[in-house]
LUMLUMVO-261546 format. One record per residue (C-alpha): residue number from 0; residue in three letters; x, y, z. Coordinates in steps of 0.5 Angstrom, whole numbers. Layout:
residues N
    i   aa   east  north     up
  NUM  ALA      X      Y      Z
...
END
This chain:
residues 620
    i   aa   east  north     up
    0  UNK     18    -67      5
    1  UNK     24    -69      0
    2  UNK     29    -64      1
    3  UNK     31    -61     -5
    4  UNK     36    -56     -7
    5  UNK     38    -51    -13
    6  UNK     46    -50    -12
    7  UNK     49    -50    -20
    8  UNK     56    -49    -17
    9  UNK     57    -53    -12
   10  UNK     61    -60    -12
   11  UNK     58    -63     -6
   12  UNK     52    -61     -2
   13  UNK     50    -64      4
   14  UNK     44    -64      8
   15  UNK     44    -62     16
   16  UNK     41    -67     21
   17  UNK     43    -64     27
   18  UNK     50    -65     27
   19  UNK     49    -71     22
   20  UNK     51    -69     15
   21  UNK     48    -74     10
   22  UNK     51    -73      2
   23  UNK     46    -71     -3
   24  UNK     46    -73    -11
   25  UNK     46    -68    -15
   26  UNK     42    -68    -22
   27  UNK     44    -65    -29
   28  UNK     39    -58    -28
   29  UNK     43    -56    -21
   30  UNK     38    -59    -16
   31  UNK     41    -63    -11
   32  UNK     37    -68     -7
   33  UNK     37    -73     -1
   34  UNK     34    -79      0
   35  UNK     28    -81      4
   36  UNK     23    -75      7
   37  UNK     23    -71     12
   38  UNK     18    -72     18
   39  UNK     14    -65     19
   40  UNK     18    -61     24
   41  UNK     24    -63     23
   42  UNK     30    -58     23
   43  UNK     35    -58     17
   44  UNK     40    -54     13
   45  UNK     45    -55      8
   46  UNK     52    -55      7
   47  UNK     56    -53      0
   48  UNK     62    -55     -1
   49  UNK     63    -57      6
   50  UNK     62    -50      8
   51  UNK     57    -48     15
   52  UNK     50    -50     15
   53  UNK     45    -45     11
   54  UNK     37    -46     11
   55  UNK     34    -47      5
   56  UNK     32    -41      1
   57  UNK     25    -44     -1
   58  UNK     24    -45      8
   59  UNK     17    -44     10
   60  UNK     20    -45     17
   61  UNK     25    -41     21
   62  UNK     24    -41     29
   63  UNK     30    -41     31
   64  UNK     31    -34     26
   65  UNK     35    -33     19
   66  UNK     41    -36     22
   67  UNK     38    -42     24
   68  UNK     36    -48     21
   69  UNK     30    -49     17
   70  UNK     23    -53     20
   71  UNK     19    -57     16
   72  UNK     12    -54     14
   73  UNK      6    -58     14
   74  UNK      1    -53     10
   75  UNK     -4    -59      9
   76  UNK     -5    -59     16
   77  UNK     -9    -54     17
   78  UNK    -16    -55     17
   79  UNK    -19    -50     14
   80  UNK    -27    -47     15
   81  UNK    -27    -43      8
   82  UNK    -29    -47      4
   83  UNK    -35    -43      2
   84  UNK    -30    -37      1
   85  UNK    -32    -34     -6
   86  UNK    -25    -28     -6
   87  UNK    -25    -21     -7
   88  UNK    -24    -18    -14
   89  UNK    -19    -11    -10
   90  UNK    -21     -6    -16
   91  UNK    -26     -1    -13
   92  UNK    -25     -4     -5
   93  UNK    -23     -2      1
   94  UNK    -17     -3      3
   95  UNK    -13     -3      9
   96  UNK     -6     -4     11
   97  UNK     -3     -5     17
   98  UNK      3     -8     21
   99  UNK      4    -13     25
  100  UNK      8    -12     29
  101  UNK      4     -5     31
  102  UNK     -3     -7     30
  103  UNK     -4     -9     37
  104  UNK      0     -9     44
  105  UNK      2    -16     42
  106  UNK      5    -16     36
  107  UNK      2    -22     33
  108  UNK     -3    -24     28
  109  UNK     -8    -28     33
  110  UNK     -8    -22     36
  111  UNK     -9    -18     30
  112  UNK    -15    -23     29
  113  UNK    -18    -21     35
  114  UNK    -19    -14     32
  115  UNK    -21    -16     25
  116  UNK    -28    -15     27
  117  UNK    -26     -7     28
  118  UNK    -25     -7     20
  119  UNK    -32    -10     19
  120  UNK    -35     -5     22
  121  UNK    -31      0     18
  122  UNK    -33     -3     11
  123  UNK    -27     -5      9
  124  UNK    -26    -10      5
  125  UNK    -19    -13      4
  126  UNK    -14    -13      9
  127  UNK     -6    -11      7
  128  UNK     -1    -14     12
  129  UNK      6    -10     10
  130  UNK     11    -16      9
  131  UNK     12    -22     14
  132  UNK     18    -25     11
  133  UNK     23    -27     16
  134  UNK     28    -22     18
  135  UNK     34    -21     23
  136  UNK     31    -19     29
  137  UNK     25    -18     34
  138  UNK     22    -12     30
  139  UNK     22     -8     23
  140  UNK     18     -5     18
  141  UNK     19    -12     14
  142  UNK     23    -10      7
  143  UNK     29    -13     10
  144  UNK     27    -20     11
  145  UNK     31    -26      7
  146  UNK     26    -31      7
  147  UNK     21    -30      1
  148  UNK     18    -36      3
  149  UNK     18    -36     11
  150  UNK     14    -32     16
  151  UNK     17    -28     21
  152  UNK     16    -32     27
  153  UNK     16    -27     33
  154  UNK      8    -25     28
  155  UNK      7    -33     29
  156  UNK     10    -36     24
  157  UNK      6    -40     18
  158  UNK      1    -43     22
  159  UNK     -1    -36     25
  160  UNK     -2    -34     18
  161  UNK     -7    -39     15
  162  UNK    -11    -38     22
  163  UNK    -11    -31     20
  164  UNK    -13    -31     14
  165  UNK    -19    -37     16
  166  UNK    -21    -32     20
  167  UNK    -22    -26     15
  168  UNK    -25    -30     10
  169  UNK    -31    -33     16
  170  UNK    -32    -25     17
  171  UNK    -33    -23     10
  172  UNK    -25    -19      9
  173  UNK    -20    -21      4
  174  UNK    -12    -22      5
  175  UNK     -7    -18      1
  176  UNK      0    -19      3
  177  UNK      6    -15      2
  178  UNK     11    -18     -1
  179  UNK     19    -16     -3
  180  UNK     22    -19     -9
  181  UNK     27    -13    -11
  182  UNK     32    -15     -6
  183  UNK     34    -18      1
  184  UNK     36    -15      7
  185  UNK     43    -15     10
  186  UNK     43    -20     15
  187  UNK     41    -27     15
  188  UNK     42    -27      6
  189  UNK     45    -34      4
  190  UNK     43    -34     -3
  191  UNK     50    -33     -5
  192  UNK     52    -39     -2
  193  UNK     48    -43     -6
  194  UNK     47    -40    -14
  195  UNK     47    -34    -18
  196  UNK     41    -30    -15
  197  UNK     44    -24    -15
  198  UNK     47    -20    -21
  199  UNK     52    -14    -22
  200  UNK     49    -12    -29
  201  UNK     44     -9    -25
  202  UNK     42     -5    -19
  203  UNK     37     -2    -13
  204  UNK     38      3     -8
  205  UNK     38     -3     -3
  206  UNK     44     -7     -6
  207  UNK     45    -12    -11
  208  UNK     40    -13    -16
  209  UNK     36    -20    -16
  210  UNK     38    -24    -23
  211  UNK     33    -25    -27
  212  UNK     36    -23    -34
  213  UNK     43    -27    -33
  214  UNK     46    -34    -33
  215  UNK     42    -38    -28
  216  UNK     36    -33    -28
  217  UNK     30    -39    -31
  218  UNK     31    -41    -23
  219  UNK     31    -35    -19
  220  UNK     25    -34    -23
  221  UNK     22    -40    -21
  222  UNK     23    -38    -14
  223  UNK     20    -32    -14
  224  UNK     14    -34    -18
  225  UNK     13    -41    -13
  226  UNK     14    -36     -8
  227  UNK      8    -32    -10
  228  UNK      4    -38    -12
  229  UNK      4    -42     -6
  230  UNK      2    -36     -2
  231  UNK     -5    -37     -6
  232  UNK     -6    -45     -5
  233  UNK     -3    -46      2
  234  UNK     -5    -40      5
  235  UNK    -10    -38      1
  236  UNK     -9    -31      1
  237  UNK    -12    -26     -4
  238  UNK     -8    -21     -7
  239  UNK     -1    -20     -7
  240  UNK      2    -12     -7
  241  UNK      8    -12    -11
  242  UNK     14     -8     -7
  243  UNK     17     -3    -12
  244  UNK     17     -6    -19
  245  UNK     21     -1    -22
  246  UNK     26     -4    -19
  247  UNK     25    -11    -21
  248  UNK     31     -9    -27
  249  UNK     29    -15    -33
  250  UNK     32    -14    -40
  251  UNK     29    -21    -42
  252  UNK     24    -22    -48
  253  UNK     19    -24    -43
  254  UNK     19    -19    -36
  255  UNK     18    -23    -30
  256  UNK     12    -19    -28
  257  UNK      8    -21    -34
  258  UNK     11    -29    -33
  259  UNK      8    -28    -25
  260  UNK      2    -25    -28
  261  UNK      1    -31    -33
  262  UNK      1    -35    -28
  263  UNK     -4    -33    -23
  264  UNK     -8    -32    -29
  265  UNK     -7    -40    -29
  266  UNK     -9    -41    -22
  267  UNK    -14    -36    -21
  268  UNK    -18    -41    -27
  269  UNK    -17    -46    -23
  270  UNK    -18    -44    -16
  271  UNK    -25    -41    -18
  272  UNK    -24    -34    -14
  273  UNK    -20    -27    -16
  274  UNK    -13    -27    -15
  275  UNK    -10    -20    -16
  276  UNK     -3    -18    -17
  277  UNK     -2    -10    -15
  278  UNK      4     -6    -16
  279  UNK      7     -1    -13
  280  UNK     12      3    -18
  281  UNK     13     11    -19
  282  UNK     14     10    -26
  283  UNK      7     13    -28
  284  UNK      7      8    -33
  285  UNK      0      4    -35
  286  UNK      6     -1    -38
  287  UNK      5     -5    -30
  288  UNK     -3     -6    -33
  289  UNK     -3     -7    -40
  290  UNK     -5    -14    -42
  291  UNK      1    -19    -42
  292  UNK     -1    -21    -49
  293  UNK      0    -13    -52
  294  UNK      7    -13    -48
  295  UNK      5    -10    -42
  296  UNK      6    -14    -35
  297  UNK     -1    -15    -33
  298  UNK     -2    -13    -26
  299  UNK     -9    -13    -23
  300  UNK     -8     -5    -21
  301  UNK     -2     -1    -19
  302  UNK     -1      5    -14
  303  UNK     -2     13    -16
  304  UNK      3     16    -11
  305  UNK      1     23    -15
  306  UNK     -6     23    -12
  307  UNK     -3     22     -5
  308  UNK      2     28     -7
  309  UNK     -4     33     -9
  310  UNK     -9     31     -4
  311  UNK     -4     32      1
  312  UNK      1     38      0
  313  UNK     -6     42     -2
  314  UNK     -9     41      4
  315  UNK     -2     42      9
  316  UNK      2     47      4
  317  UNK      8     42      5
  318  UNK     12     43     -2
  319  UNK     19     40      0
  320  UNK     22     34     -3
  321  UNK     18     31     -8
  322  UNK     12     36     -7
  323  UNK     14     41    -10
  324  UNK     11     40    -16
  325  UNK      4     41    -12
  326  UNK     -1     43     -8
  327  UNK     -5     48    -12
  328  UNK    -13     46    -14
  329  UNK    -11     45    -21
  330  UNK     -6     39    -20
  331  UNK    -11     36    -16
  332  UNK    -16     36    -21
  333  UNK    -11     33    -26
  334  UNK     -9     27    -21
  335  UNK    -17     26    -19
  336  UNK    -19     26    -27
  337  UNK    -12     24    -30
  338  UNK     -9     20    -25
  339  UNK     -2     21    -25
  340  UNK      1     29    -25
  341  UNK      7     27    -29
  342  UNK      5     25    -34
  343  UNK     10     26    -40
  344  UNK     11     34    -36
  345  UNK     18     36    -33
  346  UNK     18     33    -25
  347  UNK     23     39    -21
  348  UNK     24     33    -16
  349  UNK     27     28    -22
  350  UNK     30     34    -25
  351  UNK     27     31    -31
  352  UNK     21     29    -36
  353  UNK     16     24    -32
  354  UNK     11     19    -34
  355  UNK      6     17    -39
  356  UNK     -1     19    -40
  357  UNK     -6     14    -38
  358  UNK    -10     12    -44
  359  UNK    -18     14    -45
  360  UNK    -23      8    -42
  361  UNK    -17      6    -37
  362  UNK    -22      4    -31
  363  UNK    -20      8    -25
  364  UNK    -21      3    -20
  365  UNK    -14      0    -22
  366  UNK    -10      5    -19
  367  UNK    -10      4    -10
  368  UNK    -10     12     -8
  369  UNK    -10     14      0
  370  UNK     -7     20      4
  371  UNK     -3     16      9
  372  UNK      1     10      8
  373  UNK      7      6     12
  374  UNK     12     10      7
  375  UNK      9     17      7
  376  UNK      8     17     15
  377  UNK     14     13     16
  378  UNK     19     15     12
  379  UNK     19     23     15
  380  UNK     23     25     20
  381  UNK     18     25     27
  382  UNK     14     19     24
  383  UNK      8     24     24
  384  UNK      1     23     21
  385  UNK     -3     28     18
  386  UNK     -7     28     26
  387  UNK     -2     30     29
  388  UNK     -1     37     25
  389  UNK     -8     39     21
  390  UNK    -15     40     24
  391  UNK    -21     35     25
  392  UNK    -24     38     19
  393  UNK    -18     38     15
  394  UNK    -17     30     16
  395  UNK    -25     29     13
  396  UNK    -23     33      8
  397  UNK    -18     28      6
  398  UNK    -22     22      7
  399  UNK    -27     24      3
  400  UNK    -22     26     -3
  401  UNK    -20     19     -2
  402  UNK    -25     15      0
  403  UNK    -30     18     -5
  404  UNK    -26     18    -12
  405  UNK    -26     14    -18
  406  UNK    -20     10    -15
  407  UNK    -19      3    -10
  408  UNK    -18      8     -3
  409  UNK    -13      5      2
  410  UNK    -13      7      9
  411  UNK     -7      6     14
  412  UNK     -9      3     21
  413  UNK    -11      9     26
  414  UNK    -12     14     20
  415  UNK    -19     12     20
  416  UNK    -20     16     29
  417  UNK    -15     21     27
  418  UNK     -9     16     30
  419  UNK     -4     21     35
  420  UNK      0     15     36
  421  UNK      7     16     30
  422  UNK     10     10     26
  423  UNK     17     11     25
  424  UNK     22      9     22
  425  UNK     24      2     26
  426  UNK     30     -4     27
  427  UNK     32     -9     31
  428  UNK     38    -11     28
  429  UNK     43    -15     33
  430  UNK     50    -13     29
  431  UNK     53     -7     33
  432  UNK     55     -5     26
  433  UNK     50     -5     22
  434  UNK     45     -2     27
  435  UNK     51      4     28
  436  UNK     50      5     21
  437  UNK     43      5     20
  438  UNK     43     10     25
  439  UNK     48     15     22
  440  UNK     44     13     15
  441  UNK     37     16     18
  442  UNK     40     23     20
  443  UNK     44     23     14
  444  UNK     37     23     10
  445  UNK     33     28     14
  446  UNK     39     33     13
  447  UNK     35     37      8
  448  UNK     29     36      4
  449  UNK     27     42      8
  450  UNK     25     38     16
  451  UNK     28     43     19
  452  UNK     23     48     16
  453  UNK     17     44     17
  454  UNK     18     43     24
  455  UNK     19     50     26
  456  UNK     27     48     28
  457  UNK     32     44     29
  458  UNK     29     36     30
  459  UNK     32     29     33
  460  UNK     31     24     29
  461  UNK     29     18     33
  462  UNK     34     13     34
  463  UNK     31      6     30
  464  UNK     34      2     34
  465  UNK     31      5     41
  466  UNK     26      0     44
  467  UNK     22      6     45
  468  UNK     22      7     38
  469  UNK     18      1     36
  470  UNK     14      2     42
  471  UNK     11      9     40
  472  UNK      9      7     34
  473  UNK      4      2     37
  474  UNK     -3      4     36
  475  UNK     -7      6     43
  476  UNK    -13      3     42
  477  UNK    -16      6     47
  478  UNK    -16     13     42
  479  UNK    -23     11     38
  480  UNK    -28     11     44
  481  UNK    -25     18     46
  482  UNK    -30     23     43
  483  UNK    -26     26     38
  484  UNK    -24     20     35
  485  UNK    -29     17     36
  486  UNK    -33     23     32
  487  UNK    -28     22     27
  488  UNK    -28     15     25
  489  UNK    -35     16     24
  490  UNK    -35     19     19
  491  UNK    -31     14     17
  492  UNK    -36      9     17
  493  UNK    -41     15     13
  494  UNK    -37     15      8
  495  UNK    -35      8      7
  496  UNK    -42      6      7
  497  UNK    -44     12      2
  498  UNK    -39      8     -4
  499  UNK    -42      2     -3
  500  UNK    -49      4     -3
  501  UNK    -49     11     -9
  502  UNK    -47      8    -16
  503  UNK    -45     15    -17
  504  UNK    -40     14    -11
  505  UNK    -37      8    -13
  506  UNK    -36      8    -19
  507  UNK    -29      8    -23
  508  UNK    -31     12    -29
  509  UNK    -26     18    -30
  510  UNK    -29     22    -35
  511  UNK    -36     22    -30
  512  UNK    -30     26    -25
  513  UNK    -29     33    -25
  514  UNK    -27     39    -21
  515  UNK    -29     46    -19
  516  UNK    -26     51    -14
  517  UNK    -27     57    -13
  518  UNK    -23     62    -17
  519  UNK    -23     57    -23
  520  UNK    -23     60    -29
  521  UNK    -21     54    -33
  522  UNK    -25     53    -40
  523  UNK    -31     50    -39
  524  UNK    -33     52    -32
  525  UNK    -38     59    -31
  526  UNK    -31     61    -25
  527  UNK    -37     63    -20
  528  UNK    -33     64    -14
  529  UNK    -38     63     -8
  530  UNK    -38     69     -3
  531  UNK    -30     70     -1
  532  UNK    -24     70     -6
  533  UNK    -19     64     -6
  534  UNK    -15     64     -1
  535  UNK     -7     64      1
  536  UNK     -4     58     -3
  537  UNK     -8     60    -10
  538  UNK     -4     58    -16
  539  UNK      1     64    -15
  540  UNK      2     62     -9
  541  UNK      9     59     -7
  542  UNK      7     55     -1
  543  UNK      2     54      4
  544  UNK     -4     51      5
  545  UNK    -10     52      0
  546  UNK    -15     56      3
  547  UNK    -22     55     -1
  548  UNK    -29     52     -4
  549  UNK    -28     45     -7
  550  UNK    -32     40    -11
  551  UNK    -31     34    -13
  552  UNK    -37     32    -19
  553  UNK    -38     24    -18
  554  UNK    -43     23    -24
  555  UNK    -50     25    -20
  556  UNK    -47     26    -13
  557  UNK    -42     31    -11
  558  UNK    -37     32     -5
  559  UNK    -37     40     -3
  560  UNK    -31     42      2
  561  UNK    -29     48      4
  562  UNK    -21     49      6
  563  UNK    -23     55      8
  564  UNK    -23     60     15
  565  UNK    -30     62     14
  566  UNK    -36     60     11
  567  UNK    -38     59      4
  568  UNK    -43     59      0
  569  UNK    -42     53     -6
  570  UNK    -45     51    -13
  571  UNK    -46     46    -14
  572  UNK    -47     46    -21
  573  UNK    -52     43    -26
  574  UNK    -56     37    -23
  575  UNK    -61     35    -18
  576  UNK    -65     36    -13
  577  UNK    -60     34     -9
  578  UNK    -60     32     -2
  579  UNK    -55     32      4
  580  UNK    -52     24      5
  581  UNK    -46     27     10
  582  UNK    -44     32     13
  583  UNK    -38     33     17
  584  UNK    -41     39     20
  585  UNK    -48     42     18
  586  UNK    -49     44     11
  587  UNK    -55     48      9
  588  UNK    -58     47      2
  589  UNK    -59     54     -3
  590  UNK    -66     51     -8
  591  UNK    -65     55    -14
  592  UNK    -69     62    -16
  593  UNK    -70     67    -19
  594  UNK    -63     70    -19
  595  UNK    -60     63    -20
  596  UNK    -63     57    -23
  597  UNK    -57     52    -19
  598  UNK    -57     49    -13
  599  UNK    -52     52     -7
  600  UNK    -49     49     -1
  601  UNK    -48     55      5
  602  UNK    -42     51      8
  603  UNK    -38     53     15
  604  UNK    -31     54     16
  605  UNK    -28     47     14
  606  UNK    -34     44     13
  607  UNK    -35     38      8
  608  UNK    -41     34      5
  609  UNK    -43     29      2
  610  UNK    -49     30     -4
  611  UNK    -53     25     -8
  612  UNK    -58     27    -14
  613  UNK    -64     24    -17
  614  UNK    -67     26    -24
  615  UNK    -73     30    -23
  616  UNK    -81     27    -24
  617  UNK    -82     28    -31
  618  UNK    -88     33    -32
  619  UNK    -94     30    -35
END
């Protein structure tokens, strides 16, 4: 390797050997290069101005951490088997998202490897590794790190990743990997040292704003969208998530998000399998999947936090926060049919007009929905997940909300037994303070926001930088053969295959998506209400969880819940004859008669089930 270096500014550069510094020559486009090539393995880093030592901002190798010099990365040498490897398209898969470090007992990715196959028998089809980019420290949810092209040495460093990804291909699993491009972490960031990457014209909630839009941008552009690239030809992964575009800030002609999603359209072509680009963004703005060519930025598919807010507040109650716009079964209806809630309407959380509607014909698998995700279990208080306060039939309703819609359904690691284990909020930074204020800055934002209220009292927030911290958020793995999860992760599995099998099920189609509940009155339902009444949380209800039928309509096939304390009898409207797929406790089916010509279903307390249709026999 020849090292080379961007550094506009500078007046001298000079490459690190150890304690030898060799001058560097510079060119008129602001690259500084050294003569000859540096061997693999060799460890470098370069001086500005006669300053100390920085690693290389394009480093794909930092064993000795950020602060450390850089090594040089063979990625030729792996001899990869996945030659047959033919991709993933991620719109209308099954993705699941986990964290390295908490994955399994050892924290790595070979051990992460050794548990691919528990993903295979679930039917999952994409794993997603939250970000391995290098940051300070042992441990951390990874939206800190500094290095965009390195992988954090304590998960393996870089040669761990495309054993891991060589050994999801040879079992059937594409890879996504979660990658941060609006900011860098607080420890360990030279970039400064060495050109204009950042720019106070702009700026995020994390510190300063990446420079795409200024003087010098052409090149931190460059470094973004090489980084993105190499992720896809040396490691061979599949999909990319995009962290929190919305605050990628770039007033220039062309977004970066378009210039990045041109250029994977580009390789993809060239490689010969799907590679997709998925945006996290909370602006409720189809813009992330318009065409580049019609002014948008391309992307393959895009989170819908909405269907997460309305599935979870209906079935807890919880309306603190950005919940308060939720909980009832008519905005349920809305995210499961429309996508986003806010969608040009008032937001009381924002405390302004929200979103843009998604435009008729949008295929609903490009937007990725789930009921638990690292943010909405890690970032509240206790790091609690949906297990540790709602009952197994609640936690299936879930599931089959998520896994049975007209969306790409995402799961988080352990959702699928009903994980007791939380994941918190955890650090490991080494600067007493830093670590002092991240500490104090954690108390402070769970201040309010109704925590106190949820719990039932006062709280104490775990401590992010306390060993302990990380360590229970590992996943016990011994939790899935015991019997409730197990029972539970079953049930995953019923609902997985039911996607994949019933056309009705997998299908991405949202006008052949409706919802019914008891007490419904809107325009265009009959308003039966089974036997009972709606529940505490009815639309004029203020908070708690909805108590009621629900069903969710999928073409043909339905997904009859009951979030109620009592047995329900359930229409099952228009269709049929209909038949029992799955059923989270036993479901009893009502054939029409004389004084209903639909088909019913006699649900329990907190029953769920899954139904598929088929046309009756023609009469002769």
């Amino acid at each position: 390797m020849q090292a080379r270096v961007w550094a506009p500014r500078a007046r001298a550069v000079e490459l690190v050997l150890g304690d030898e510094r060799r001058a560097m020559t510079r060119a008129d486009d602001g690259w500084w290069a050294a003569d000859g090539e540096l061997a693999p393995g060799t460890d470098y880093a370069f001086a500005v101005d006669r300053g100390d030592p920085a690693p290389d901002p394009r480093s794909a190798w930092q064993p000795a951490g950020v602060h450390g010099p850089s090594r040089v990365f063979d990625a030729s040498a792996h001899a990869w088997r996945d030659t047959g490897w033919s991709g993933v398209d991620v719109r209308g898969a099954v993705v699941y998202e986990l964290h390295v470090g908490t994955f399994t007992p050892e924290g790595t990715l070979a051990a992460a490897a050794q548990r691919l196959d528990h993903l295979v028998s679930l039917g999952v089809d994409v794993v997603e590794l939250m970000p391995l980019a290098a940051f300070n420290g042992e441990h951390g949810w990874g939206y800190d790190g500094v290095g965009l092209y390195t992988v954090h040495e304590p998960y393996g460093g870089p040669a761990a990743l495309q054993e891991f990804v060589d050994a999801a291909h040879g079992l059937g699993l594409a890879v996504c990997l979660d990658v941060v491009h609006n900011h860098l972490g607080p420890s360990g960031n030279y970039l400064g040292v060495f050109g204009p990457y950042f720019t106070d014209a702009h700026h995020t909630p994390w510190g300063a704003a990446i420079n795409l839009d200024g003087r010098g941008s052409h090149e931190v552009r460059r470094w973004i969208c090489d980084s993105a690239l190499r992720w896809f030809t040396d490691f061979h992964v599949d999909a990319l998530r995009l962290d929190a575009v919305h605050a990628l800030i770039d007033d220039s002609p062309t977004h970066l998000l378009a210039q990045l999603s041109d250029e994977v359209a580009a390789l993809q072509e060239q490689l010969g399998r799907p590679l997709s680009l998925i945006a996290e963004t909370d602006l409720n703005d189809t813009v992330s999947l318009t065409p580049t060519s019609q002014g948008g930025w391309g992307m393959t598919a895009q989170w819908a936090d909405d269907v997460h807010h309305a599935v979870h507040a209906l079935v807890t109650g919880e309306r603190h926060g950005y919940y308060v716009d939720f909980g009832t079964p008519e905005v349920l209806r809305t995210a499961l049919t429309e996508v986003f809630v806010h969608a040009g309407t008032f937001s009381t959380f924002r405390g302004r007009e929200w979103g843009r509607p998604v435009p008729p014909g949008t295929d609903g698998h490009r937007f990725v929905v789930f009921a638990s995700d690292h943010d909405q279990v890690g970032n509240r208080a206790l790091g609690d997940r949906p297990s540790e306060r709602l009952d197994p039939g609640a936690l299936a309703a879930e599931a089959a909300l998520v896994l049975l819609s007209p969306f790409t359904p995402m799961l988080f690691m352990g959702e699928e037994w009903g994980a007791r284990t939380p994941w918190m909020y955890f650090t490991d930074h080494p600067e007493p303070d830093l670590a002092q204020a991240v500490r104090e800055g954690r108390r402070r934002e769970f201040g309010g926001h109704g925590w106190t209220a949820l719990y039932g009292g006062d709280i104490e927030v775990p401590d992010p930088q306390a060993p302990e911290t990380v360590e229970r958020s590992r996943l016990d793995w011994s939790e899935p053969t015991r019997e409730t999860h197990a029972e539970l992760l079953d049930w995953y599995r019923e609902l997985v295959a039911l996607r994949r099998s019933d056309p009705d099920l997998a299908s991405g189609d949202l006008t052949a998506t409706s919802v019914r509940f008891e007490g419904d009155d809107a325009p265009g339902t009959d308003g039966e209400a089974g036997h009972g009444e709606a529940g505490h949380g009815a639309p004029d209800e203020p908070s708690g969880p909805w108590e009621g039928w629900l069903v969710v309509h999928r073409g043909g096939a339905r997904v009859a819940i009951n979030l109620a304390h009592g047995e329900r009898t359930v229409p099952l409207g228009a269709g049929g004859p209909f038949t029992v797929e799955a059923a989270w406790s036993p479901a009893t089916l009502l054939p029409p008669d004389d004084e209903d010509p639909t088909t019913r279903l006699v649900l329990p307390a907190r029953g769920v089930a899954v139904l598929t249709s088929s046309p009756a026999d023609p009469v002769d």
